[in-house]
C-alpha positions in Angstrom: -43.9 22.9 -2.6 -43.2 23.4 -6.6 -39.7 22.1 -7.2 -38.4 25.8 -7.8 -39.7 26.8 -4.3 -37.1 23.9 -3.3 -34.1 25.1 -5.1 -34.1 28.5 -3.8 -33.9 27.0 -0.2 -31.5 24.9 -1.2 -29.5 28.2 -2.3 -30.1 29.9 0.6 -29.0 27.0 2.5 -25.7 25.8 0.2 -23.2 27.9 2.1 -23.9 26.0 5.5 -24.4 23.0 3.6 -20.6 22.7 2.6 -19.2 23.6 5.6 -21.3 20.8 7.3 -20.2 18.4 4.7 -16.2 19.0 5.5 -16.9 18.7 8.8 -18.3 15.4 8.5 -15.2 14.5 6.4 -13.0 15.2 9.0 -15.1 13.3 12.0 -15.6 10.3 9.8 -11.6 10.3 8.8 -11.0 11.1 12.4 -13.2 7.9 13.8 -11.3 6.0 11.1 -7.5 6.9 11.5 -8.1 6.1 15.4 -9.5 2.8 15.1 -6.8 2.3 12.6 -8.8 1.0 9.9 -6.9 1.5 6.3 -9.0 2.9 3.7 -8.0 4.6 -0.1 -10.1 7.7 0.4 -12.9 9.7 2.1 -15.0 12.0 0.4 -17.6 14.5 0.7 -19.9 16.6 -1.4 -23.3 18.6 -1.5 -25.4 17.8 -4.4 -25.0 20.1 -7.3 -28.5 22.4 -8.4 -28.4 20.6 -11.7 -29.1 17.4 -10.1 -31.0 18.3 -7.2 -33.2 19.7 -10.0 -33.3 16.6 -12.1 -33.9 14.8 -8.8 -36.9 16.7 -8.1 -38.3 16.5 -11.3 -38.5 12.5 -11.3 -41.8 11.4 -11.2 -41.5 8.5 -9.2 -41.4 10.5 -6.3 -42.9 13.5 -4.7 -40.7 15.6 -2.0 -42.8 18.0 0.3 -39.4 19.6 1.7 -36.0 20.1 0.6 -34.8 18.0 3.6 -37.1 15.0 2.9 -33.9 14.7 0.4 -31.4 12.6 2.1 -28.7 13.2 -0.5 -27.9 16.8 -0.1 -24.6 15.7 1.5 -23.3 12.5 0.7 -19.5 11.2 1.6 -18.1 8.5 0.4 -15.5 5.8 1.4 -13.0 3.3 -1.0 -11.6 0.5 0.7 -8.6 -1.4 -0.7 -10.0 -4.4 0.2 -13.8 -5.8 0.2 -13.7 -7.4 3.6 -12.7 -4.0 5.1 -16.3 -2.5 4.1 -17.5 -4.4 7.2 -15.0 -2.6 9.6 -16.0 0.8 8.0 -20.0 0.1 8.4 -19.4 -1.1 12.2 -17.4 1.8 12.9 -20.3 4.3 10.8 -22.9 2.1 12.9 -21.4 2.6 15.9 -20.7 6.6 15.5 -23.3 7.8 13.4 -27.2 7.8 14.0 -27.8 5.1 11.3 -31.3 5.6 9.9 -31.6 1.8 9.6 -35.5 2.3 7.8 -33.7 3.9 4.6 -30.1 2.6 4.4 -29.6 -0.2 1.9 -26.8 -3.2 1.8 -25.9 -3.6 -1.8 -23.4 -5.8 -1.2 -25.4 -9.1 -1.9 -26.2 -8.4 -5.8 -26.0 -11.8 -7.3 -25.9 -10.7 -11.0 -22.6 -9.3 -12.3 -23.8 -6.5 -14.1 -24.6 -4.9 -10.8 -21.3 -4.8 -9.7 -20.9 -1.1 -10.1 -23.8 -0.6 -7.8 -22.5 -2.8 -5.0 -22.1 -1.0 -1.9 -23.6 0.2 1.6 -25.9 3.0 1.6 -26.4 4.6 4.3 -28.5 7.5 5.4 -27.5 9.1 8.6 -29.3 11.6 10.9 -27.2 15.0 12.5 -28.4 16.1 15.9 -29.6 19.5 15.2 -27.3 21.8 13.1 -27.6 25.5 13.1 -28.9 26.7 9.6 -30.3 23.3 9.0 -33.5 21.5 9.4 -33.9 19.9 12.6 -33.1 15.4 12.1 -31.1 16.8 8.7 -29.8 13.6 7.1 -27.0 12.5 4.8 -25.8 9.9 2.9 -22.4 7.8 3.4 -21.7 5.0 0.8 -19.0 2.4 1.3 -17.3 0.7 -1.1 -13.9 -1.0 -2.5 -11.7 1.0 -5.2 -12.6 -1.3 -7.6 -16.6 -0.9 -7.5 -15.3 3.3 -7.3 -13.5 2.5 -10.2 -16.3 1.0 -12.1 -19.0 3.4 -11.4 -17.1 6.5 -12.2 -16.4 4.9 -15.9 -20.0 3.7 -15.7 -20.9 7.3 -14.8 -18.5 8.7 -17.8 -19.9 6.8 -20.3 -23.2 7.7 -19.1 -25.1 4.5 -19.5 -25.7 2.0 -16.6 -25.6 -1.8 -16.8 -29.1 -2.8 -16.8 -32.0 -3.8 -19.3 -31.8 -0.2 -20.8 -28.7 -0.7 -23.1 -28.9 -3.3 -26.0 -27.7 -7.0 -25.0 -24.5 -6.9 -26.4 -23.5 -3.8 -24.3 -25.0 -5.3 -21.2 -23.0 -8.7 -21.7 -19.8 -6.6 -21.9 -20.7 -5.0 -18.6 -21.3 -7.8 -17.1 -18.2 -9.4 -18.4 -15.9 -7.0 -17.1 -18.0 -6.6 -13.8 -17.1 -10.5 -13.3 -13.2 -9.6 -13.6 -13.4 -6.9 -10.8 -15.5 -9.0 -8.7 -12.9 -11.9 -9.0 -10.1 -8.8 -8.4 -11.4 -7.7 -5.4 -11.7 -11.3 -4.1 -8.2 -12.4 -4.9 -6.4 -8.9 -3.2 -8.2 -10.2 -0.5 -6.7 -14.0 -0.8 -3.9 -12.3 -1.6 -3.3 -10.3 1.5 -4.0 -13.1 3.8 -1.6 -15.7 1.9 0.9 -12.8 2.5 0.0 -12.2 6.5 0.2 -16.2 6.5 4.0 -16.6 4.6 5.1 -13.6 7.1 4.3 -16.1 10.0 6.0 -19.1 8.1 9.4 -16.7 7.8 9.3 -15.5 11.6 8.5 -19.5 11.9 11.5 -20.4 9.7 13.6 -18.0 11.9 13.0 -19.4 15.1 13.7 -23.0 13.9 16.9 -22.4 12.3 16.7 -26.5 10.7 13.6 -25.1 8.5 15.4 -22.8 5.9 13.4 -20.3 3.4 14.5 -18.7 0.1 15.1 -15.6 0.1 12.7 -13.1 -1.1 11.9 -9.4 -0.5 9.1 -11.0 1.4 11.5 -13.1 3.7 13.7 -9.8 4.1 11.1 -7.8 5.8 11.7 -9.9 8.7 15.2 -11.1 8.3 16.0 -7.4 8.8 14.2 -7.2 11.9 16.2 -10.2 13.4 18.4 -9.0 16.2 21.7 -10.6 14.5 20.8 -8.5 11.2 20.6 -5.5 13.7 23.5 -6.0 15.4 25.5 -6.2 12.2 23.5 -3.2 11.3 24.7 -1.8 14.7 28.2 -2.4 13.6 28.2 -0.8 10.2 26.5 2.6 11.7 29.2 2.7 14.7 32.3 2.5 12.0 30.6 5.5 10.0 29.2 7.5 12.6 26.0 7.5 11.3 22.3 7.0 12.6 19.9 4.1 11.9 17.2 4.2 10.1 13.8 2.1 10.5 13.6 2.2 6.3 14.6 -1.4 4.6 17.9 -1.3 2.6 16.8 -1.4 -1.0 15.2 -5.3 -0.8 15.2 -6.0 -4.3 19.0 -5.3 -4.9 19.9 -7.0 -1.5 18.2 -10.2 -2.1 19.8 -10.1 -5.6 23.5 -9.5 -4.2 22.7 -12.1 -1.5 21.8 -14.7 -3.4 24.5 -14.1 -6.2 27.4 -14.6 -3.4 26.2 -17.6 -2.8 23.5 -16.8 0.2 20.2 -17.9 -0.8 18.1 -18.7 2.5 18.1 -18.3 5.6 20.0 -20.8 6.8 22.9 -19.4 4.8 22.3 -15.9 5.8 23.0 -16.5 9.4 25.5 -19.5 9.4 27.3 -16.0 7.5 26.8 -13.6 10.3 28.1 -16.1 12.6 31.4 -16.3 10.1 32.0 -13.4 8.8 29.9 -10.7 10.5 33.4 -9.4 11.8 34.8 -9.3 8.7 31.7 -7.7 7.1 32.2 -4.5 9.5 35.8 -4.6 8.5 35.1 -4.1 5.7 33.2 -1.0 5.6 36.0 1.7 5.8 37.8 0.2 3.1 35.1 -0.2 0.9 34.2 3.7 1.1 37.7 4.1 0.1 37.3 2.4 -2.9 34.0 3.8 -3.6 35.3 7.8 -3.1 37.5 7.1 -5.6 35.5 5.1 -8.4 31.9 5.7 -7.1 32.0 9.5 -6.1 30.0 7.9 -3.3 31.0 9.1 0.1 29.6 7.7 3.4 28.5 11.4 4.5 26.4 11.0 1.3 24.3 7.6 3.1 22.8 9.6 5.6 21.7 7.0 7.6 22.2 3.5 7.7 19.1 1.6 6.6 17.6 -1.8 8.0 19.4 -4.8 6.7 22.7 -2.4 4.7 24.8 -4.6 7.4 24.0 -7.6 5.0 25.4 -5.9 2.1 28.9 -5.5 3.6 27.9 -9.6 4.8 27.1 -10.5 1.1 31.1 -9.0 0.0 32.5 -10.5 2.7 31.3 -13.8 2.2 32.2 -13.8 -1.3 36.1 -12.5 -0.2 36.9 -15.1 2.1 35.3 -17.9 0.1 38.2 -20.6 -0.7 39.0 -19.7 -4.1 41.5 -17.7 -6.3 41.4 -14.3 -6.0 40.7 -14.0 -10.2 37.9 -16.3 -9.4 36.7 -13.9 -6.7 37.5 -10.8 -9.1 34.9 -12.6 -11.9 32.1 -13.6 -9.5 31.8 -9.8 -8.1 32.1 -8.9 -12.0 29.0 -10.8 -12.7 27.3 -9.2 -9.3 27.8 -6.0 -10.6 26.7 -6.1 -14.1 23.8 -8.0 -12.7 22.7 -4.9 -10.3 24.4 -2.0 -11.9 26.1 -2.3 -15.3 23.8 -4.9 -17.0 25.3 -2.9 -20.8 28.7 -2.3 -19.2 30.8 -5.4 -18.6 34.3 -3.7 -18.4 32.7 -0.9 -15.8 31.5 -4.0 -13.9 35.4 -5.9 -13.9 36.6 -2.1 -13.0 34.8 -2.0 -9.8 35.2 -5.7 -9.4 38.9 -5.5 -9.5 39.4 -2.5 -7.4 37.4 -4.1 -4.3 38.9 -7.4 -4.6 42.4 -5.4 -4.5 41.4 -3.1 -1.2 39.2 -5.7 0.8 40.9 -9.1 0.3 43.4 -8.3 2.9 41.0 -7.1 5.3 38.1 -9.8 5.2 41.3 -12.5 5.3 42.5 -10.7 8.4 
């Protein structure tokens, strides 16, 4: 059939085309969002006429019918990370009718420069699909963010990394192709090395006589300790406010903690056993002070966030420590321009001063 014959069934035909294409977005983002596998994006599209045509025109290959195509709809799935492309084929294997004869794995490319075609290809058949041929197939392609990433600039430039392009080119293809190979592999290392340190803090938890730093890492699940949520507990009973499942600003917790003086976890909850009392005491008083210099007022919190307990902990600790009160007075001067006047040392005494004033007497009590 002469390649114009072709187009003007695939115009005929386009309409149904798209709407089978966004319905096979939605099933495959459907089938992934229940078996709870993460992925960056799924797409679909239905080959424009301008490449269909150039497509036909190739002389490499001869198509009888517009469906002997097997692009006409193509989606297309980014992973964050490479070992998830597995997950995504089982689950297309297992839900789609996988046409195993023309799919391709190119995955296994051993030169670099082919990085930007590494992916799984494969080519699906639909049971039969009114305004469609009957055994219509389509395409899906899987593939991390990075490899995306690298053929859409690959695309843009609109030259490919293979004997085609002068040396020169080719060897900076390949050397970038290399780094996002090697970035792909490491998010992967990098992911498991967190999963692993999140067992070593739940470990470090348990066994009180192996302390951790802390870290926004370790925070995560020091919040989700039942003494943290208890202190939590304490804080949202004296304000009348609800609890919240979102973490307390980690960076600027584990920044006040360690600056009074708490710096693992050993430290953390030899504190909530001393002054976890005093740390709830301390909450009404400190609004006071912060209505005044802050314009903050506890309405304004909303609701009290994992882990805000240790913030009240962190001032506490500091206030009953053994020292003189000017001590105390330049230590929380030093907090504060550290979190929230770095340029502004005389805003950071202020506030200093007016907390030391308000809550000595009630974390000594």
């Amino acid at each position: 059939m002469p390649h114009e014959s072709l187009l003007r069934v695939f115009d005929a035909h386009s309409a149904a085309l798209n709407q089978v294409a966004q319905r096979l977005e939605r099933e495959l983002e459907g089938h992934l969002r229940a078996a709870g596998v993460p992925v960056h994006f799924v797409a679909s599209r239905v080959k424009s006429r301008d490449s269909l045509a150039r497509k036909l025109a190739r002389p490499e290959k001869t198509y009888r019918a517009l469906w002997d195509v097997t692009d006409l709809i193509g989606l297309r799935v980014a992973t964050y990370f490479e070992d998830v492309v597995d997950d995504v084929a089982r689950l297309i294997e297992a839900r789609f009718q996988v046409d195993f004869r023309h799919s391709t794995d190119k995955l296994r490319f051993s030169d670099a420069g082919r990085f930007g075609y590494r992916s799984l290809h494969y080519v699906c058949a639909l049971p039969d699909v009114e305004g469609l041929a009957p055994g219509f197939r389509f395409e899906i392609q899987v593939r991390t963010a990075l490899q995306h990433a690298w053929a859409q600039v690959e695309h843009d430039l609109g030259y490919k990394a293979s004997a085609a392009v002068p040396d020169a080119i080719r060897r900076r293809f390949s050397r970038v192709a290399s780094l996002l190979e090697i970035a792909d592999q490491e998010f992967v290392a990098i992911r498991r090395e967190l999963a692993a340190y999140h067992a070593t803090v739940k470990d470090a938890l348990a066994h009180p006589e192996r302390p951790l730093p802390l870290d926004a890492l370790a925070l995560e699940e020091v919040v989700a300790d039942e003494r943290v949520e208890v202190l939590d507990a304490g804080v949202a009973g004296t304000l009348g406010l609800p609890r919240s499942h979102e973490a307390f600003f980690p960076d600027y917790l584990v920044t006040l903690l360690r600056a009074c003086g708490l710096s693992d976890t050993r430290a953390l909850f030899d504190a909530i056993s001393r002054h976890g009392a005093a740390a709830v005491r301390l909450v009404e008083p400190y609004f006071a002070v912060a209505r005044t210099e802050l314009d903050l007022d506890s309405a304004k919190v909303g609701a009290v966030k994992r882990g805000y307990g240790l913030f009240f902990l962190a001032h506490a600790a500091l206030l009953r420590a053994p020292e003189l009160g000017l001590s105390k007075v330049g230590r929380l001067t030093r907090v504060y321009q550290q979190l929230d006047y770095p340029e502004d040392e005389a805003a950071a005494h202020h506030l200093a001063s007016a907390l030391v004033h308000a809550l000595q007497p009630v974390a000594a009590g």
